[in-house]
Structure formats: C-alpha cells, structure tokens
DODRENTI-55293 format. One line per field, with one value per atom (N, C-alpha, C): residue in one letter; x, y negated, z; residue number from 0. Coordinates in steps of 0.2 Angstrom, whole numbers, plus 5000, padded with zeros to 4 digits. Layout:
BEGIN
code	[A / ...]
xx	[X / ...]
yy	[Y / ...]
zz	[Z / ...]
pos	[NUM / ...]
# end
This chain:
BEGIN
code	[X / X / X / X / X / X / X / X / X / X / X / X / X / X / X / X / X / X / X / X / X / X / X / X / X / X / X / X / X / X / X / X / X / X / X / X / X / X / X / X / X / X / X / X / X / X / X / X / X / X / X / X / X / X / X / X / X / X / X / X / X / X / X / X / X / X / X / X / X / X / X / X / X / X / X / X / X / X / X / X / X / X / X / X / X / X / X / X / X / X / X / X / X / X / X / X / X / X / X / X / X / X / X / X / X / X / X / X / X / X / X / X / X / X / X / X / X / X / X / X / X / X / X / X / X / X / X / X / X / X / X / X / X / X / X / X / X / X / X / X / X / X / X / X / X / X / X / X / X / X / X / X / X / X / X / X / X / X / X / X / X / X / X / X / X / X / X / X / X / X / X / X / X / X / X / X / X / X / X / X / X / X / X / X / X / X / X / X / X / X / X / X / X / X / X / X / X / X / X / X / X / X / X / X / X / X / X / X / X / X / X / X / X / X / X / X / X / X / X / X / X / X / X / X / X / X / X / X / X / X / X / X / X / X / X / X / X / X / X / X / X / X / X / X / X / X / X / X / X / X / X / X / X / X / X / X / X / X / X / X / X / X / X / X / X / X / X / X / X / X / X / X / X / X / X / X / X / X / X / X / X / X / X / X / X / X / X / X / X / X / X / X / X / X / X / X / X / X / X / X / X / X / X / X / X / X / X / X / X / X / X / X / X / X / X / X / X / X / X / X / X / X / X / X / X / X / X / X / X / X / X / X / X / X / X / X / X / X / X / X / X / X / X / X / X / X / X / X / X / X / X / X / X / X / X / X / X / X / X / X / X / X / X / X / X / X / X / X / X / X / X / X / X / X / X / X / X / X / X / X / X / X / X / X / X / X / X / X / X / X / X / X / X / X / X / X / X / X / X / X / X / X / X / X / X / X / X / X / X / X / X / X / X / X / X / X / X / X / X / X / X / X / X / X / X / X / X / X / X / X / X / X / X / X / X / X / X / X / X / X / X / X / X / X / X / X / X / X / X / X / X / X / X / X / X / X / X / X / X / X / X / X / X / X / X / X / X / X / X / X / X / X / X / X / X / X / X / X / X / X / X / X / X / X / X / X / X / X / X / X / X / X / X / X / X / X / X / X / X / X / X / X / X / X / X / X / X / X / X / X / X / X / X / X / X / X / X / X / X / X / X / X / X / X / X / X / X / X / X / X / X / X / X / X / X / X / X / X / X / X / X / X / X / X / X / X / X / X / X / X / X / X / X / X / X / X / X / X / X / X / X / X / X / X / X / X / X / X / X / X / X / X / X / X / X / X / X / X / X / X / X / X / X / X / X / X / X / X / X / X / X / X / X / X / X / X / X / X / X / X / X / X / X / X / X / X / X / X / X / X / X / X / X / X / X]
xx	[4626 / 4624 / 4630 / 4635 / 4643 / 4643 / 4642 / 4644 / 4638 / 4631 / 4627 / 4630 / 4632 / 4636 / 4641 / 4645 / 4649 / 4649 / 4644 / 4641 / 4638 / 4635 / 4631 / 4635 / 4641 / 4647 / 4650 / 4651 / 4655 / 4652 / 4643 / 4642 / 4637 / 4640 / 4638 / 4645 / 4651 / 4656 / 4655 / 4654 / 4654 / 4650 / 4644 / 4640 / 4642 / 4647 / 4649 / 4654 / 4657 / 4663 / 4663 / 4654 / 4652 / 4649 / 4645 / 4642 / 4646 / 4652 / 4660 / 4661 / 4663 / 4664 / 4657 / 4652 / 4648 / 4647 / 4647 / 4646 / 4654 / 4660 / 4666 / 4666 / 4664 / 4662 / 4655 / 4651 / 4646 / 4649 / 4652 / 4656 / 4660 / 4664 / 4670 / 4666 / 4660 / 4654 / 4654 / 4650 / 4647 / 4651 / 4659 / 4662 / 4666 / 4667 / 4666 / 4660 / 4656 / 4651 / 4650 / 4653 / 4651 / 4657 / 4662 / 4669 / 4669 / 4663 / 4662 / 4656 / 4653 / 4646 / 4650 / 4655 / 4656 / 4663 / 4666 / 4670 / 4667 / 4660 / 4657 / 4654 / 4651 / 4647 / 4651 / 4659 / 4662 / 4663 / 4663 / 4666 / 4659 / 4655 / 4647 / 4647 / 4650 / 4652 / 4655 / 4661 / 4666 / 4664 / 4657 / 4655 / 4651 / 4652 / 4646 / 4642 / 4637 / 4635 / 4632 / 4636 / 4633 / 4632 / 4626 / 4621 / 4621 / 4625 / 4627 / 4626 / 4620 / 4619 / 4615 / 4612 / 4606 / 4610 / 4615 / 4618 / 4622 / 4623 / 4625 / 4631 / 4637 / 4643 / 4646 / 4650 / 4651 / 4658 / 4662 / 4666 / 4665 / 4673 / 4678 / 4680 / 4678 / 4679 / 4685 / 4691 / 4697 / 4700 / 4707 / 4708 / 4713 / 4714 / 4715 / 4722 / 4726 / 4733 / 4736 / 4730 / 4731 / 4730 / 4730 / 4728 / 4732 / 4734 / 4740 / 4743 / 4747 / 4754 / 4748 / 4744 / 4740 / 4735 / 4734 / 4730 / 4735 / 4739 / 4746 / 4746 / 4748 / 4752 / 4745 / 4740 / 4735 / 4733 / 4734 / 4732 / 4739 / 4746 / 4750 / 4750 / 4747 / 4747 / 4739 / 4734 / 4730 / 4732 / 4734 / 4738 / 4741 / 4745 / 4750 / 4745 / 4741 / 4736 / 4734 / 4730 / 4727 / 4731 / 4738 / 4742 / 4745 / 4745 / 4751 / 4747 / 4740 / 4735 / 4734 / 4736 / 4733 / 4731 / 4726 / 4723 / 4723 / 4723 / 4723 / 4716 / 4712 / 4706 / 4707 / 4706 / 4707 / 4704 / 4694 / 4691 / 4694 / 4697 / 4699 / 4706 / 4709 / 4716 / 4713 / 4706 / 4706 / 4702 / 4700 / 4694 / 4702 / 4707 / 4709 / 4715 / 4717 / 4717 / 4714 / 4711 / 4704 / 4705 / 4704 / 4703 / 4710 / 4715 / 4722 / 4724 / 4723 / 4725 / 4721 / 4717 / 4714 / 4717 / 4722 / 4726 / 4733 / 4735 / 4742 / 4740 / 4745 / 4746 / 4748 / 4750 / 4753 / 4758 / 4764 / 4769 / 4768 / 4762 / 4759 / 4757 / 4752 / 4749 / 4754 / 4760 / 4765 / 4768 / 4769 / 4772 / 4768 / 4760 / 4755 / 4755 / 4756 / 4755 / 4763 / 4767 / 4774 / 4773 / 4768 / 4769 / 4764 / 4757 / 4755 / 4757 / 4762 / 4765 / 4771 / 4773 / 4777 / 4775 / 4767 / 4764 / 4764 / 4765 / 4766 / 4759 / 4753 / 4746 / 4743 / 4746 / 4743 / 4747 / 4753 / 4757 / 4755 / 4751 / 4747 / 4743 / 4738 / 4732 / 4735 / 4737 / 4739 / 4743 / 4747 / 4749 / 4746 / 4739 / 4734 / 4740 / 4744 / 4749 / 4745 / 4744 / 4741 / 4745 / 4746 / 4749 / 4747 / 4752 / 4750 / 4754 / 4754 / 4758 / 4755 / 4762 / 4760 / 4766 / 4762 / 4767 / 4768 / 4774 / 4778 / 4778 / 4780 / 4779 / 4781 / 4778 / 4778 / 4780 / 4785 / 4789 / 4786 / 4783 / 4781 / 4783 / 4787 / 4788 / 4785 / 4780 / 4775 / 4778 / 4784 / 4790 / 4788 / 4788 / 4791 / 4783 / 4785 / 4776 / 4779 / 4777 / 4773 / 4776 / 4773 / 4774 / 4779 / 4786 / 4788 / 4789 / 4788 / 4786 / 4792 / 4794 / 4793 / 4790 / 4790 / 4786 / 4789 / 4791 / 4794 / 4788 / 4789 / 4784 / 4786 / 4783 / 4784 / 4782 / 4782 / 4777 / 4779 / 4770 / 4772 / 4766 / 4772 / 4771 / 4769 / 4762 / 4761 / 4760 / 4765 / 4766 / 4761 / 4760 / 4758 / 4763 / 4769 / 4774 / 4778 / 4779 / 4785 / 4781 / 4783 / 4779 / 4785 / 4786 / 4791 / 4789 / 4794 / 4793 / 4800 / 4796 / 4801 / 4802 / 4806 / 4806 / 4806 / 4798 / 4798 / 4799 / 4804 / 4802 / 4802 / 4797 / 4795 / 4797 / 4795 / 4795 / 4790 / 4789 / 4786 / 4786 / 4779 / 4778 / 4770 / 4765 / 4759 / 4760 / 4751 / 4752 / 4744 / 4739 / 4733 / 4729 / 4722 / 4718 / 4712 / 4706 / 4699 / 4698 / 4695 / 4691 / 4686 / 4686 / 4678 / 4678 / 4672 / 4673 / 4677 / 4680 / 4687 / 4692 / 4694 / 4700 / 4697 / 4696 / 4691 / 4700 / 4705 / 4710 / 4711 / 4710 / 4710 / 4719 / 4723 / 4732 / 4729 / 4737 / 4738 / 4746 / 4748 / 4754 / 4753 / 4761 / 4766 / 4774 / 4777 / 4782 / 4784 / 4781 / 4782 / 4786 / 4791 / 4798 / 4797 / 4798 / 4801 / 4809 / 4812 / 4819 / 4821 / 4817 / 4821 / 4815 / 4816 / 4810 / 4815 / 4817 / 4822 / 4818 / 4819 / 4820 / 4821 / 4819 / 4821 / 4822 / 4814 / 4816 / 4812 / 4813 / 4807 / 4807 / 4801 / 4800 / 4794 / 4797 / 4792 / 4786 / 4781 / 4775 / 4773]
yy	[4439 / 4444 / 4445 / 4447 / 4450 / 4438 / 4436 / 4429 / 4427 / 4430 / 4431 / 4434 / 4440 / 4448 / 4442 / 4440 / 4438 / 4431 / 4429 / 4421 / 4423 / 4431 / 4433 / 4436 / 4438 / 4443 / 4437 / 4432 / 4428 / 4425 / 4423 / 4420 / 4423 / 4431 / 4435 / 4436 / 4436 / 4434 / 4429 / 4422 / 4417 / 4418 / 4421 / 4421 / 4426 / 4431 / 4434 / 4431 / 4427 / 4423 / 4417 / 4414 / 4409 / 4415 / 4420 / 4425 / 4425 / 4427 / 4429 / 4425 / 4421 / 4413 / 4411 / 4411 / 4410 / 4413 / 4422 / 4427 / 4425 / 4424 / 4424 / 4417 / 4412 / 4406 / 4408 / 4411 / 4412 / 4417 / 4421 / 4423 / 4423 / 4417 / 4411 / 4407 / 4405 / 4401 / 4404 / 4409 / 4414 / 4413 / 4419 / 4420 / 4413 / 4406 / 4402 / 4398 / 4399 / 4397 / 4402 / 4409 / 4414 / 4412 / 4409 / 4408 / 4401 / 4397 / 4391 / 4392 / 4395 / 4396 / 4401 / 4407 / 4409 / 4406 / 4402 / 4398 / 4393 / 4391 / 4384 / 4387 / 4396 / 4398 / 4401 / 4401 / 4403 / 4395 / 4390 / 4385 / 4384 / 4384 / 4383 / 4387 / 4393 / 4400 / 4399 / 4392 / 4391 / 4386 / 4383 / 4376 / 4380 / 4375 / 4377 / 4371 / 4369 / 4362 / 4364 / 4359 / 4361 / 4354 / 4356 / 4351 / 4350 / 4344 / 4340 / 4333 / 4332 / 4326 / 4322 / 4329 / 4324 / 4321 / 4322 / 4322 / 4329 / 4330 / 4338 / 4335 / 4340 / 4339 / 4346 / 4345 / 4348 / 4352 / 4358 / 4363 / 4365 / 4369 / 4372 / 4379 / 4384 / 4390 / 4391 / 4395 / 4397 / 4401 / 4405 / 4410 / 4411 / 4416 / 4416 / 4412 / 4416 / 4417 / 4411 / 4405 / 4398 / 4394 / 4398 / 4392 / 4396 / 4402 / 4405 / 4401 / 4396 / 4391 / 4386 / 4381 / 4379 / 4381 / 4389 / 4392 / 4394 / 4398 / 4400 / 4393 / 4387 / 4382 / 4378 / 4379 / 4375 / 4382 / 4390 / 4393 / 4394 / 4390 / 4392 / 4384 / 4378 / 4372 / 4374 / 4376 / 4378 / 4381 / 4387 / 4392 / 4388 / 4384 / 4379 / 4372 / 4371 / 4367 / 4369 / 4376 / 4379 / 4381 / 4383 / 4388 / 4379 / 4376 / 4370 / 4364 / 4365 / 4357 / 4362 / 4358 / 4359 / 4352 / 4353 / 4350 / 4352 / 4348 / 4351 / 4351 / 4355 / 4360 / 4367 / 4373 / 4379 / 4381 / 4377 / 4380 / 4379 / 4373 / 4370 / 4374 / 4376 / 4380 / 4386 / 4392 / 4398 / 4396 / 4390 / 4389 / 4392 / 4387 / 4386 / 4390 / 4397 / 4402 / 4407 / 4407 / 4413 / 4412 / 4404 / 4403 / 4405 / 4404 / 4404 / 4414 / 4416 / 4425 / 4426 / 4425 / 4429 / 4426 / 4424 / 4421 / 4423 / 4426 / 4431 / 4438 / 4441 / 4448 / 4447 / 4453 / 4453 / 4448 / 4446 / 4443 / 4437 / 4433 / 4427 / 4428 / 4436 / 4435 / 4438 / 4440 / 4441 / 4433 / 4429 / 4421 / 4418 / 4420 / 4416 / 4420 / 4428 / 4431 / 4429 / 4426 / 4425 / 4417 / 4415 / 4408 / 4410 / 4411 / 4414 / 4415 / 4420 / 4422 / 4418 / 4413 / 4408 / 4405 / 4403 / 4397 / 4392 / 4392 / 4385 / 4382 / 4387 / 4384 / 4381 / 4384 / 4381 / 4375 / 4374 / 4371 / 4365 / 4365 / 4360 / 4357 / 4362 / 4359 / 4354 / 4359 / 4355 / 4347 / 4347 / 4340 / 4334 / 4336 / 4334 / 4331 / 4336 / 4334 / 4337 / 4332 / 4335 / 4337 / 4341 / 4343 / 4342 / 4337 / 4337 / 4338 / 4342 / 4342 / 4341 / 4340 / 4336 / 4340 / 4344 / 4348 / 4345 / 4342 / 4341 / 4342 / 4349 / 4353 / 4359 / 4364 / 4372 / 4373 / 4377 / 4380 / 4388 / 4388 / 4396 / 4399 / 4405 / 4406 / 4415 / 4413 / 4415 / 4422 / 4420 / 4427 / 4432 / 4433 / 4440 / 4440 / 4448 / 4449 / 4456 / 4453 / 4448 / 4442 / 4436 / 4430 / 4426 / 4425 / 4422 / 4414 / 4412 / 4405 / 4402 / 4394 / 4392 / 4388 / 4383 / 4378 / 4371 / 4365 / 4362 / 4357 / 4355 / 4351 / 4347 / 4343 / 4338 / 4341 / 4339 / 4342 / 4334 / 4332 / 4329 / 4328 / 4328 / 4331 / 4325 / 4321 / 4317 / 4320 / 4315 / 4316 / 4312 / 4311 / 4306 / 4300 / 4301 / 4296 / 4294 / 4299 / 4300 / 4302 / 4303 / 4303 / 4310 / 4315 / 4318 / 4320 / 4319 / 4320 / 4327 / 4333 / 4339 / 4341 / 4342 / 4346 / 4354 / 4353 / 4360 / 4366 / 4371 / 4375 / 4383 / 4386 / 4391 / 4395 / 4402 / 4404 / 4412 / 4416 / 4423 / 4423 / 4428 / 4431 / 4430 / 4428 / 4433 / 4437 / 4442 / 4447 / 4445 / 4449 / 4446 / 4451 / 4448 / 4453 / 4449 / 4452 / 4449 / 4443 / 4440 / 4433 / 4435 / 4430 / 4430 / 4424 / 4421 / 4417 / 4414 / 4420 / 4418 / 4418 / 4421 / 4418 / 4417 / 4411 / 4409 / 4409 / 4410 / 4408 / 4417 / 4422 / 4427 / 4429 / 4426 / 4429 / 4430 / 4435 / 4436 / 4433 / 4432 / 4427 / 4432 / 4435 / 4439 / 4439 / 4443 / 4440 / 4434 / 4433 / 4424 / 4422 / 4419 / 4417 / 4411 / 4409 / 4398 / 4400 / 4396 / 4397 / 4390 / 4387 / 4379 / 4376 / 4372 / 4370 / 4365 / 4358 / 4354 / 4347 / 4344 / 4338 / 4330 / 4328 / 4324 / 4317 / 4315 / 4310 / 4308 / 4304 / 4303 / 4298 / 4294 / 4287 / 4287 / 4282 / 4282 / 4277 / 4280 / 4276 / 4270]
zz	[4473 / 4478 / 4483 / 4480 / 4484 / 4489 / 4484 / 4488 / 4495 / 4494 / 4498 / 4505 / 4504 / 4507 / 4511 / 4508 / 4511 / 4516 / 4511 / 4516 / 4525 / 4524 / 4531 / 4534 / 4530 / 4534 / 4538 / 4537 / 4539 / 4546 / 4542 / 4549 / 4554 / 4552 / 4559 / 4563 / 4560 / 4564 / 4567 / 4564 / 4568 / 4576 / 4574 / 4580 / 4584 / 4582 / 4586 / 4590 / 4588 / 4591 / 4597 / 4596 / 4599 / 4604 / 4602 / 4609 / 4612 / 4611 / 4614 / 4620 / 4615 / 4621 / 4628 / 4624 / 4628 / 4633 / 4635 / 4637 / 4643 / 4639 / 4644 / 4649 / 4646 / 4649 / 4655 / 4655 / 4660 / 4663 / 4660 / 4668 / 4672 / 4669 / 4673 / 4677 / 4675 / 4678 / 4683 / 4683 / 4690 / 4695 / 4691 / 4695 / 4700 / 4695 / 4700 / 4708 / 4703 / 4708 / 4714 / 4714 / 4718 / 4722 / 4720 / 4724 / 4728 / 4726 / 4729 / 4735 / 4732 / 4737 / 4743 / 4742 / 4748 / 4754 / 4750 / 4753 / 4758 / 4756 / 4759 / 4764 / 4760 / 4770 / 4773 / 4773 / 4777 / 4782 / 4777 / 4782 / 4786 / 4783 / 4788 / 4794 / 4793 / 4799 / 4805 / 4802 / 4807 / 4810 / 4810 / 4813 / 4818 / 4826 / 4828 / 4831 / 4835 / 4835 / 4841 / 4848 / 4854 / 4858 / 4862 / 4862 / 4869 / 4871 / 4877 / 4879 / 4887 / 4885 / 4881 / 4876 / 4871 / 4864 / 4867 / 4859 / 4853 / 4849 / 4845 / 4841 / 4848 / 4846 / 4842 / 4836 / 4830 / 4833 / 4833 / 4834 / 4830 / 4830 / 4824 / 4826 / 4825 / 4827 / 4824 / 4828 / 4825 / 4826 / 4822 / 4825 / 4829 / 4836 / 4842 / 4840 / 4836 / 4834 / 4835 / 4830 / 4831 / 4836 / 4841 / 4847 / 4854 / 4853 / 4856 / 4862 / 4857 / 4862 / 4865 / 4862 / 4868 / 4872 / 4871 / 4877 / 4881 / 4881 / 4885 / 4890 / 4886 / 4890 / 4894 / 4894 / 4897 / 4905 / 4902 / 4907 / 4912 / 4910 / 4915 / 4921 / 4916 / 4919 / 4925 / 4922 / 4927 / 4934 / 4931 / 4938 / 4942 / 4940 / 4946 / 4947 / 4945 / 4948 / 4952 / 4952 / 4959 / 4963 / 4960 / 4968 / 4972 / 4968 / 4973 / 4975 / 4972 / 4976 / 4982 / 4986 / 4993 / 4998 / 5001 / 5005 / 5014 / 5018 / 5026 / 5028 / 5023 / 5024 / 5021 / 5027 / 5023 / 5019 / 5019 / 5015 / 5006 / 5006 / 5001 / 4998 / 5003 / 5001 / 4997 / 5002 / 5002 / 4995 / 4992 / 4986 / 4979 / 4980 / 4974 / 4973 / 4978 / 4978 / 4976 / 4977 / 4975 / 4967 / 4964 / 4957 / 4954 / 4958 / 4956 / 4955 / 4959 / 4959 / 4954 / 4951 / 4947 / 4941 / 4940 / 4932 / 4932 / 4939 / 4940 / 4941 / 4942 / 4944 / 4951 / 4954 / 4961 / 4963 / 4960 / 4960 / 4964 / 4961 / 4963 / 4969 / 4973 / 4977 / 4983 / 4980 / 4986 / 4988 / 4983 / 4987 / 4989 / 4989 / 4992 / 5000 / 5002 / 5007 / 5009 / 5007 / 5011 / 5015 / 5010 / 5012 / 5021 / 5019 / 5023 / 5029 / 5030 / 5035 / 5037 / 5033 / 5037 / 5038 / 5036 / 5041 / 5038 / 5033 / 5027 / 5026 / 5026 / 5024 / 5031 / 5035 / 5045 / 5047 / 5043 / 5044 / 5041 / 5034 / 5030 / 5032 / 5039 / 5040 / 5046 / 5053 / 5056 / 5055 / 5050 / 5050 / 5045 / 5043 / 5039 / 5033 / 5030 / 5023 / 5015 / 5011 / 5006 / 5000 / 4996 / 4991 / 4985 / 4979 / 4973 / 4968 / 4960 / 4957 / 4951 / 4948 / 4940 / 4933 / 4931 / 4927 / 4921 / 4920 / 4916 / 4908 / 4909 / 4903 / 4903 / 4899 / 4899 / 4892 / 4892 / 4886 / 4885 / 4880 / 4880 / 4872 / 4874 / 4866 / 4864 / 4859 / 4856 / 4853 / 4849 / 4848 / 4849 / 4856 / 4860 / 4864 / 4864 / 4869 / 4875 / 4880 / 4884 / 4883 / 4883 / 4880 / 4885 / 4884 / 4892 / 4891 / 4897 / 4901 / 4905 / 4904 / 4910 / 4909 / 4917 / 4919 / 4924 / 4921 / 4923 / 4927 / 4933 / 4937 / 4941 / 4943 / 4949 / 4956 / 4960 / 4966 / 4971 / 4975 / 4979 / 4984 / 4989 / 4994 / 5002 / 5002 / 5007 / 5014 / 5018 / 5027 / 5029 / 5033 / 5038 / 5039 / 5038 / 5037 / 5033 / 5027 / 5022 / 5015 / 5008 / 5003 / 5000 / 4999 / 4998 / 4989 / 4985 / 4977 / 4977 / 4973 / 4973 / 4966 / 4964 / 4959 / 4958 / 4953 / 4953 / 4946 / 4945 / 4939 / 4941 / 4938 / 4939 / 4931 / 4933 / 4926 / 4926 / 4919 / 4919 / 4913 / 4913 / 4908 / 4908 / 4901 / 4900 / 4895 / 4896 / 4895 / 4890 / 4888 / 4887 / 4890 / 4890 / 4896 / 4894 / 4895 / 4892 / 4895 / 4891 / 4893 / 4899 / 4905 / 4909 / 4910 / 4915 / 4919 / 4923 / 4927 / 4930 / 4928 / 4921 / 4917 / 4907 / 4909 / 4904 / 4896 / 4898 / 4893 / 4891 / 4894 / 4891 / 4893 / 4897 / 4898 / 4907 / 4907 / 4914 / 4915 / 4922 / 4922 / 4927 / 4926 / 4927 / 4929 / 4933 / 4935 / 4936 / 4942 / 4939 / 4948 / 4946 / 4950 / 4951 / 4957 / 4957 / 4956 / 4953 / 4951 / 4954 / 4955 / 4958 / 4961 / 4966 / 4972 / 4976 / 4974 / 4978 / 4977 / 4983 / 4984 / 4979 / 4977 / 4972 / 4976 / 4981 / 4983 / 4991 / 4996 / 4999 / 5002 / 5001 / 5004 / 5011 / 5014 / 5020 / 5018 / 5024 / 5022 / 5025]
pos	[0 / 0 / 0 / 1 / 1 / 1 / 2 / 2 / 2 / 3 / 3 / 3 / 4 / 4 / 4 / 5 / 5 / 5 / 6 / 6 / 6 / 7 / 7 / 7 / 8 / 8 / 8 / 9 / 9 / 9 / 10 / 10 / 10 / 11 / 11 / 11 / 12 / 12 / 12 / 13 / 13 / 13 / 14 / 14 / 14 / 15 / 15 / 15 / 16 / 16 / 16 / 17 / 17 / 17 / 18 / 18 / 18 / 19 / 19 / 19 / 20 / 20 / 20 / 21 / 21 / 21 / 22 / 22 / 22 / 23 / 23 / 23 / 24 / 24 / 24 / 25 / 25 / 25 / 26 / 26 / 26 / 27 / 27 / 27 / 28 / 28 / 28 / 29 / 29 / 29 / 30 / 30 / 30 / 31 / 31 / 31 / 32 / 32 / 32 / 33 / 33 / 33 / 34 / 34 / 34 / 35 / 35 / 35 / 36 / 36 / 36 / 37 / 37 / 37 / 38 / 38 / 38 / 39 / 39 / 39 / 40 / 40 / 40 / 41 / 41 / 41 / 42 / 42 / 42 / 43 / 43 / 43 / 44 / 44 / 44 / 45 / 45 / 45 / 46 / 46 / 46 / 47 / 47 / 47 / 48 / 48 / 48 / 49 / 49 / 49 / 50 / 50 / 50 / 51 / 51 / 51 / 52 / 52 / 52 / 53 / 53 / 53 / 54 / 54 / 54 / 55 / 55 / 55 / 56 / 56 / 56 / 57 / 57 / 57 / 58 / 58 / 58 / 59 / 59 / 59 / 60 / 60 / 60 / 61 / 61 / 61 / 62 / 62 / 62 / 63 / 63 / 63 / 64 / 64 / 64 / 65 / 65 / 65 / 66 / 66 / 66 / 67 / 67 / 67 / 68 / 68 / 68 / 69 / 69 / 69 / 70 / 70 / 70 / 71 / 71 / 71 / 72 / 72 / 72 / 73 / 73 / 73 / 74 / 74 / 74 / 75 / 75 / 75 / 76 / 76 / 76 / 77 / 77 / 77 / 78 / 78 / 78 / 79 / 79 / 79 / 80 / 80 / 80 / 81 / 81 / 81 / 82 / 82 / 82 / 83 / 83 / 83 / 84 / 84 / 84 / 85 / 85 / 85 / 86 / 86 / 86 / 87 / 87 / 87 / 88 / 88 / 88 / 89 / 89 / 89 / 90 / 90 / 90 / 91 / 91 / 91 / 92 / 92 / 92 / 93 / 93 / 93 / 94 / 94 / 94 / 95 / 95 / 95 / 96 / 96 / 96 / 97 / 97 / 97 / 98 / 98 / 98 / 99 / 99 / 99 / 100 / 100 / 100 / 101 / 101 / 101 / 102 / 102 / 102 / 103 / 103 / 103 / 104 / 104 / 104 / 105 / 105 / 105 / 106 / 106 / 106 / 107 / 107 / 107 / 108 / 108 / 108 / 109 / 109 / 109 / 110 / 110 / 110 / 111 / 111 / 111 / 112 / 112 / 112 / 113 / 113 / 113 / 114 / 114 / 114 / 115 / 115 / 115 / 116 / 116 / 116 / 117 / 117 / 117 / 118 / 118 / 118 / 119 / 119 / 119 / 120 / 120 / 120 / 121 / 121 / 121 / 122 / 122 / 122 / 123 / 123 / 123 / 124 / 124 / 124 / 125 / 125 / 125 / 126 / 126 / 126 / 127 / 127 / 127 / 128 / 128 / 128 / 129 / 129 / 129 / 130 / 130 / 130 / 131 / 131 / 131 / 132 / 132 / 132 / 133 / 133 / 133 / 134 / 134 / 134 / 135 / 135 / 135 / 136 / 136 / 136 / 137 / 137 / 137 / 138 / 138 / 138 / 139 / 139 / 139 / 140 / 140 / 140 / 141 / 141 / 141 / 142 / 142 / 142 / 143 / 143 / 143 / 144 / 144 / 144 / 145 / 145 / 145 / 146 / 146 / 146 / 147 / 147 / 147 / 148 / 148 / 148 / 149 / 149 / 149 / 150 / 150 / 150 / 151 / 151 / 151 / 152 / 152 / 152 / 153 / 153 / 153 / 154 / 154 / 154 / 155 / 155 / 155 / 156 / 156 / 156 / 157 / 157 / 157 / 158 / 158 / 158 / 159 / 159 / 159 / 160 / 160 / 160 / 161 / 161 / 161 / 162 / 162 / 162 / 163 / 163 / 163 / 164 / 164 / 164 / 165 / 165 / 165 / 166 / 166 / 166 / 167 / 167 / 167 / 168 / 168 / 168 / 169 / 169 / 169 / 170 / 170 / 170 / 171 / 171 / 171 / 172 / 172 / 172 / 173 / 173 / 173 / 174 / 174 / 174 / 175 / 175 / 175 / 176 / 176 / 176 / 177 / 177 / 177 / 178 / 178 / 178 / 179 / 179 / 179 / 180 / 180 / 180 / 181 / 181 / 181 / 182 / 182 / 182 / 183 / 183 / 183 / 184 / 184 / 184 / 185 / 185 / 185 / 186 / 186 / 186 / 187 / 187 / 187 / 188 / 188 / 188 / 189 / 189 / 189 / 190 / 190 / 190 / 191 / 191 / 191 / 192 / 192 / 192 / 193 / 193 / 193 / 194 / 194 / 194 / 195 / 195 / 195 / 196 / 196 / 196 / 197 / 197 / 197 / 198 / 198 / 198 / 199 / 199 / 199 / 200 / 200 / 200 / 201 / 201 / 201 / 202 / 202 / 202 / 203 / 203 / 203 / 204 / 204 / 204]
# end
C-alpha cells in the first residue's frame, strides 16, 4: 500500500512537472507569436501602395528624423532652381518667384526686390538672356537647429553672343514650418546670403 502511496506521489509530481513545462512553453509560444504578428502589422502599416498609371507602386513610410538631410538638401536645391532660372518672359520670371518666396523668409524677398530695382529682371527681358543653374552640392548639418546651409552652384548665364559660366555659393539657415502645397518639404530658408557670385568663364557664341 505505502509502495502504491508512493508510486501516485511520484507520478503526480511528474505530471506536475510536464503541466509546468507545457503551461511555460505556451506562454513563450503566445508571447512569441504576439511579438511576430505585431511586428509584421507594423511593417504592413509602414507600406503604402499608390496607384499610377495603372500600375500599384509600393512606398515606405518613415520617420521625419530620417529623411531630415535629404529633405533639407532637396528644398534648398529647389529654392535656387526657382530664384536663378530665369527666362526673358516676365510671366516666367513672376511664375518661379512666386514658387520660390514661399520656401524663404524675407531675406530672399529683399535680394529679389534689390534686383528688381536695379533692373536685372528688365535687363533679362530686354536682352532675351536666359538663366541657368546647376547646384553642385548642399552641405546641411542636421546638429544645430536652425539647421545651417550652404549651397555650392554653377550659374550659367546665356547672351545673345557670349555663354557666361559663374560660380555660385550661397548660405543660411532652415527652420521647420508646416507642410503645404506650396512648401511640400515642410522648412523655411532663412538668412540666406550669396557670399560669392564670380565669374568662372566665358565663351562666345
């Protein structure tokens, strides 16, 4: 009887030992499978699929933080796309102005009203001279906030007789400011100086 006793004592331990395991093993389990499933709807969260063309193209949502130096360095190359293409059409001048102030502060729209008043954009039209610039590269460091800039560029400038190649570098600061239509990057460009505007080369036509 005591051998009995002792034969069920035993293998109620055991079964307690295997419930043990099996209980901590299914909660490893869960808690695995609860760590996998919300990991994969996070990355399903970060996709979006945008449909263009008739075809459904796949994007990657991500955070601002990480895309910071190439939003900066794309909205300081746009700004001097718009302020230095120029054409001898005003409507074309007063277009890519319009698009250009509204991604600086005042600073911009004082060297655009100086030019103004020297004549530099009448002086455009009259001599049917087009303006073209090719930026380089932009240094922005992400460190310090406001975020400071420059802007190393080409500029080249066709005459009627001469092809004029300038070297351009600029500099500032952004700031951040809401996303719209008109400043689809979300920064404002600020204080922003030319520190050098010379001459490189120029050949005639």
């Amino acid at each position: 009887m005591f051998r009995q006793m002792k034969n069920i004592d035993t293998a109620f331990r055991y079964i307690r030992s295997f419930t043990l395991v099996v209980v901590i093993g299914s909660i490893l389990l869960c808690g695995f499978v609860l760590y996998k499933s919300y990991r994969l709807v996070s990355q399903m969260q970060s996709k979006v699929y945008i449909l263009a063309n008739g075809k459904a193209l796949e994007a990657y949502a991500a955070d601002r933080k990480a895309n910071i130096p190439v939003e900066a360095r794309d909205h300081v190359k746009t700004f001097h796309r718009l302020f230095f293409t120029l054409d001898p059409d005003d409507k074309v001048i007063q277009a890519n102005m319009s698009k250009a102030l509204y991604l600086a502060d005042a600073s911009a729209k004082r060297e655009y009203d100086n030019l103004k008043e020297n004549g530099y954009y009448a002086n455009i039209i009259a001599g049917n001279i087009s303006q073209r610039i090719r930026v380089d590269s932009v240094a922005v460091d992400t460190n310090e906030y406001p975020y400071p800039f420059r802007c190393y560029a080409t500029q080249s400038i066709t005459r009627t007789t001469s092809t004029v190649s300038r070297s351009l570098v600029t500099e500032g600061y952004l700031r951040n400011v809401s996303r719209s239509d008109n400043n689809p990057h979300g920064f404002l460009l600020e204080r922003w100086v030319t520190i050098e505007n010379r001459d490189l080369k120029i050949e005639n036509r």
